[in-house]
N, C-alpha and C positions, 0 to 999 in steps of 0.2 A: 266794644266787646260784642262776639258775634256768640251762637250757636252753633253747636256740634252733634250728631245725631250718633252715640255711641254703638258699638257692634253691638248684635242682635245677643244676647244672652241664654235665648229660651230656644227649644225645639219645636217650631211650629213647623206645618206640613207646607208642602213646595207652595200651594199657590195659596196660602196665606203668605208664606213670606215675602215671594213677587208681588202680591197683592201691595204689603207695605210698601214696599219700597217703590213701588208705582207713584201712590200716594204720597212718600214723604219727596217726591222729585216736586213737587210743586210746594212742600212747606219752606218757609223763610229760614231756612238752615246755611251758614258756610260751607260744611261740609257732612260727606258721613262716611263713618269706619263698616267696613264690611267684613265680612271670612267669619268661620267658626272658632272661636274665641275658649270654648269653653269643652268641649269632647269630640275626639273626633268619628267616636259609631253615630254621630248625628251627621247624615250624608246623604240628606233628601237633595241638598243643593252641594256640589262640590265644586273643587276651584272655576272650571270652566264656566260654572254656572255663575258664582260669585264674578269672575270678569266682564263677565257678559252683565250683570244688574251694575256694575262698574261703569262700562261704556254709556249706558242707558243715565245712569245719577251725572256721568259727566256731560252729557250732551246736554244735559237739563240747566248746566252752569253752576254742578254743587265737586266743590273738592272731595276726591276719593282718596279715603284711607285704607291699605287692605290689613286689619287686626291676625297679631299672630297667636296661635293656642299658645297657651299659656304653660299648659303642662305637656312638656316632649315625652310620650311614654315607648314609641316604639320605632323601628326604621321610617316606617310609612308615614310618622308624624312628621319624621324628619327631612322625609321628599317632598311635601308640601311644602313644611317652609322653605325647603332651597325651592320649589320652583314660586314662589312668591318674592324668593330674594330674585332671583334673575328673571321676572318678569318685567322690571322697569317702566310699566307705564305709568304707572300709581306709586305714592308714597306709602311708608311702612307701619305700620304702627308694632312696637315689639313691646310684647309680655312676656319674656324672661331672655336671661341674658346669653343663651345661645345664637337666638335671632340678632341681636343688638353686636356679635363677634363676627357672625358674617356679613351683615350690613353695613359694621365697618371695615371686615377687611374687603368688599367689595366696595369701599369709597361713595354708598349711597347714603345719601344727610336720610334721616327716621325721626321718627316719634316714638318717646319713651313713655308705654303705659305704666301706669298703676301700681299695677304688679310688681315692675322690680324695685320696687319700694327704697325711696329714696327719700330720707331723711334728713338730710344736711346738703350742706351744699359744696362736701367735699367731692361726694357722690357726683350730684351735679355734674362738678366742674370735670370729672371724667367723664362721664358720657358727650357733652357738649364737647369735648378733643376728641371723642369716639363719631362726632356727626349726629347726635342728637340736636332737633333745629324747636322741636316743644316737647315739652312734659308735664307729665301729670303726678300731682302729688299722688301720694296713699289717703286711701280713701277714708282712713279713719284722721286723719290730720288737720291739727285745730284753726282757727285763722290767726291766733297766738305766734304759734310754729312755723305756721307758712310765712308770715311776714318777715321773723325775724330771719330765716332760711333764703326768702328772696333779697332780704339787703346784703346778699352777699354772693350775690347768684350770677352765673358769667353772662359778660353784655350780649343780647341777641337775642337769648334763646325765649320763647313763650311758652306763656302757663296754661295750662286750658286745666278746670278746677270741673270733677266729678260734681257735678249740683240735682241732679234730678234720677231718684231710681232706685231701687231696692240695692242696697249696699252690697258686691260681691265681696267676702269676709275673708274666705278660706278657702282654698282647691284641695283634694287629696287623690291618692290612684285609686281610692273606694270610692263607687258610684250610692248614694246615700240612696238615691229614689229607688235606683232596681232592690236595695236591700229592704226598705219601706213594703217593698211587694212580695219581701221572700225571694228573691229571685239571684241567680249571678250578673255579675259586670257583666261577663261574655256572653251572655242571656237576656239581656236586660228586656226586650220585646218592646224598646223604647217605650217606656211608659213616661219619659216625662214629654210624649204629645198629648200625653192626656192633661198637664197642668203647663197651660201659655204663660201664666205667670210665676211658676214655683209654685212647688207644695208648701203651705203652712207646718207646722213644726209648735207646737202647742206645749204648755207647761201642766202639769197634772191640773193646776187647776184651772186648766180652760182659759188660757192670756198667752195669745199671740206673741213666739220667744222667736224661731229662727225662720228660714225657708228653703228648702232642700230645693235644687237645682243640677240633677246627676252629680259629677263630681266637685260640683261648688257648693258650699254656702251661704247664705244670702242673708242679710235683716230682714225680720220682718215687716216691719215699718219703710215706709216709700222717705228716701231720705232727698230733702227738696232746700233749698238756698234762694228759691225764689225773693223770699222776703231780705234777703242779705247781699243785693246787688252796688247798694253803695258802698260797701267794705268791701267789695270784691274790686268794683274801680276804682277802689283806692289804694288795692295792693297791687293795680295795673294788670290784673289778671285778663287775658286777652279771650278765650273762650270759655264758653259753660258749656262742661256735657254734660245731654240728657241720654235716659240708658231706655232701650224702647217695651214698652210694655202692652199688651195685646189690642186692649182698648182706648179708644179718648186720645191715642197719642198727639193725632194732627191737633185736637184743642188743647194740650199740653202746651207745643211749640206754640203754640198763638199767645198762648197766657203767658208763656217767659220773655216772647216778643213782644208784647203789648208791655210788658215791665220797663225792657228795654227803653222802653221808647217812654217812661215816665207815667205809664197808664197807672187805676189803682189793682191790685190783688183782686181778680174773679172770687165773690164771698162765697161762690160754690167749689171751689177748686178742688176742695179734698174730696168730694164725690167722684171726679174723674181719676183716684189712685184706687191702685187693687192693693191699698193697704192705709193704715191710718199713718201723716205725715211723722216726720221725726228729722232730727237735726244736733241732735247732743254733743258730737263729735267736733264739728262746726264752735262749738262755743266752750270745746275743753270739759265737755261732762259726760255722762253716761250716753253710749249712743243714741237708746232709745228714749229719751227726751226729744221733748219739743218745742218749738216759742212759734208756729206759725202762725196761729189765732192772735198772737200779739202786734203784728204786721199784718193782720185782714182786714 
């Protein structure tokens, strides 16, 4: 079971994000997903530039995934993705199933995110005849679900299981943060550079509920699997992704790595989350539960 270092989520400015990704070239990672995943007025770094941090993650010896937006809203989103489908240097990662129709009517094997939420393994077993070569379950998916769903799941294809990162819940063509400010979508003055990890979203009475992320959703809660490594290799789950958050990352990747490798649980670990752990979904209960302190 290796590590995966999920596409960037948040809008951080260009040489923070080069900065990361500098950085994560020397973490113990298999691979990492790149591209704007999540809006596309965030265009500090656009394709050229995401090829180019491509080239640099693959000289370093880490497999490059280029993630596709998740929500198509206009032509222009749509020239992206085709020029990402006939780029061919890099494998696909697709978040909704526009991308996933011309990946395969162009005959290129992808990777099925999240997103287009796959449930069964009828699902499944079309995408894998569509050139699906891994998938990731829904991120709200129990390990109940996912086991019963893999003992029926077509031979070949790998799992790589959402394990570390503020949960994305929900996308909509309303941008929550620019309205957070009073502001329009088309106006937004990007303000979500102002919050690297999500804005909190708070309940009247002051208790951490969701995390606005422009036109995503978020938990509030950092939802983490670290403590649930031997039921993950025991559903044969072939990668963990982790989803990057502004701080502490590279000791993030060291702490799932040190796991791997049968270390104990860092007794400080919840210090390096920009939120308090959670895991509920993971064990078939309310998402924002948790049992991590039970495995420290």
């Amino acid at each position: 079971m290796n590590l995966s270092l999920g596409p960037l989520l948040y809008y951080w400015s260009r040489d923070d994000t080069l900065a990361f990704y500098a950085e994560a070239a020397n973490w113990p990672l298999a691979r990492v997903y790149l591209g704007e995943s999540v809006c596309s007025r965030r265009h500090l770094l656009r394709l050229p530039d995401w090829l180019e941090v491509a080239e640099q993650l693959a000289a370093a010896g880490k497999e490059v995934v280029l993630s596709t937006q998740t929500l198509i809203e206009s032509e222009s989103d749509l020239k992206t993705l085709r020029r990402i489908v006939d780029d061919g240097r890099f494998r696909v990662e697709a978040n909704e199933w526009g991308a996933v129709r011309l990946l395969s009517k162009a005959g290129i094997p992808f990777i099925a995110g999240p997103t287009l939420n796959v449930y069964n393994h009828e699902t499944l077993d079309v995408l894998a005849g569509l050139g699906a070569q891994r998938w990731l379950p829904p991120v709200e998916m129990s390990r109940a679900t996912l086991a019963a769903l893999l003992e029926r799941a077509p031979a070949g294809i790998e799992t790589e299981v959402f394990a570390y990162g503020r949960l994305p819940l929900a996308y909509s063509a309303r941008c929550f943060t620019a309205r957070h400010y009073n502001l329009p979508k088309d106006d937004c003055q990007f303000r979500c550079l102002d919050h690297p990890d999500g804005l909190q979203l708070s309940t009247r009475e002051g208790e951490a509920f969701l995390t606005l992320n422009g036109i995503q959703t978020q938990s509030a809660g950092v939802y983490t699997l670290i403590g649930e490594l031997p039921a993950l290799r025991e559903l044969g789950v072939a990668s963990l992704r982790l989803s990057p958050q502004s701080r502490h990352m590279g000791r993030m990747v060291d702490a799932f790595q040190a796991a791997l490798a049968g270390e104990p649980i860092p007794a400080d670990l919840t210090r390096l989350m920009p939120g308090a752990p959670v895991d509920g979904y993971w064990h078939g209960r309310a998402g924002l539960e948790h049992s991590l302190e039970s495995h420290a």
